[in-house]
C-alpha positions in Angstrom: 0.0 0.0 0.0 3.0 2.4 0.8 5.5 1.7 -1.7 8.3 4.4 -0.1 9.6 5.1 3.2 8.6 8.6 3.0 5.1 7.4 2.1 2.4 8.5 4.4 -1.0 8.1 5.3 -3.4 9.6 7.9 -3.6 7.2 10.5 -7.9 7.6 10.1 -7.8 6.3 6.1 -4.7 3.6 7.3 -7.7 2.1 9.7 -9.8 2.4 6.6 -7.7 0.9 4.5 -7.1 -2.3 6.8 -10.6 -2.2 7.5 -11.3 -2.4 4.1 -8.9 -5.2 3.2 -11.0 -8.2 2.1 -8.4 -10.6 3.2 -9.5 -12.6 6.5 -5.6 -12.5 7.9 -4.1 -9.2 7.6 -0.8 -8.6 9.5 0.5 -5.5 11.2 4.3 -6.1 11.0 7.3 -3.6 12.0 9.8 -2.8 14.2 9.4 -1.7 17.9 8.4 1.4 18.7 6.2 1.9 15.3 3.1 2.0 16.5 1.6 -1.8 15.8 -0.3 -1.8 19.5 -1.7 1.7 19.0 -2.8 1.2 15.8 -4.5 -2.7 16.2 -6.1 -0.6 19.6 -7.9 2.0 17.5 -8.4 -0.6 14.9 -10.1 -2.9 18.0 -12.3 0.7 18.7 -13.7 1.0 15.6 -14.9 -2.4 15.0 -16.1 -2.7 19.2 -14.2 -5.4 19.8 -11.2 -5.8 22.5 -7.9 -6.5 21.7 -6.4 -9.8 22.4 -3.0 -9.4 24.1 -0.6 -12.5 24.5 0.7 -16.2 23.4 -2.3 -17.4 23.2 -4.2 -17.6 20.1 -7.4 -16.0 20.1 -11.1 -17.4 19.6 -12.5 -16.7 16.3 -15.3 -14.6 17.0 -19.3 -15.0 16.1 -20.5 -14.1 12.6 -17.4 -13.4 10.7 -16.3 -10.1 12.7 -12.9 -9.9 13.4 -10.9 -10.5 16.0 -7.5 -8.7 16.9 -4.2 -10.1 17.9 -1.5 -8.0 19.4 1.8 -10.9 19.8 3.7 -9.9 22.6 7.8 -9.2 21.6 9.9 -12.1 22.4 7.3 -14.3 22.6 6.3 -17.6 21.0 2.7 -17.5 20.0 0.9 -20.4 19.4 -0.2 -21.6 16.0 -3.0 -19.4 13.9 -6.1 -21.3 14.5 -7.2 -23.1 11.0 -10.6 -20.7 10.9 -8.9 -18.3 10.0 -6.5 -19.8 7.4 -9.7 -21.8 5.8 -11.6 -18.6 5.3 -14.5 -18.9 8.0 -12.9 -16.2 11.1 -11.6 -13.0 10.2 -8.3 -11.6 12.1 -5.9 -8.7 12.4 -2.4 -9.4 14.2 0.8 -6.8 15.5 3.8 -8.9 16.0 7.3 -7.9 15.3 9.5 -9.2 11.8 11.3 -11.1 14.3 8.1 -13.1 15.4 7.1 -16.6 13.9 3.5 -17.4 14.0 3.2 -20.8 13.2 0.1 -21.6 10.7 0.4 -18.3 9.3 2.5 -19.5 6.0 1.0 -21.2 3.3 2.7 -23.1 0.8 
């Protein structure tokens, strides 16, 4: 979406624009200190949901709505859950480059 560093977009139309993706698994992935965990919060406003924080995976939620997945640094999450991968549960994660999920790659 930004092809150049010295891109920029206001963060209300980035929201948009992940909002908008029509990909179920969209991922939030940068460096620390950019902003991942302040924007998947206002990301988690907008849709009314609450931001899952941890290892843990999260549930998918009810009726397609999506469900947000802030990966803590350093940590090992466990695997994507396959409803999201097979298309039924919708999801936006932060994690750092660094940061394997497991599940997330697909041949």
């Amino acid at each position: 979406m930004l092809d150049t560093p010295e891109a920029t977009l206001p963060r209300g139309a980035l929201i948009e624009a992940i909002l908008g993706r029509t990909e179920r698994i969209v991922v939030l992935e940068a460096a620390a200190g950019m902003g991942k965990s302040t924007l998947l919060r206002d990301i988690a406003g907008r849709l009314g949901a609450a931001v899952h924080f941890g290892e843990t995976a999260p549930e998918p939620s009810a009726a397609g709505k999506r469900v947000v997945w802030d990966i803590p640094p350093a940590s090992k999450p466990q695997p994507l859950p396959e409803i999201f991968a097979s298309g039924d549960g919708r999801i936006v994660i932060a994690k750092r480059r660094e940061t394997v999920l497991p599940g997330l790659a697909r041949p």
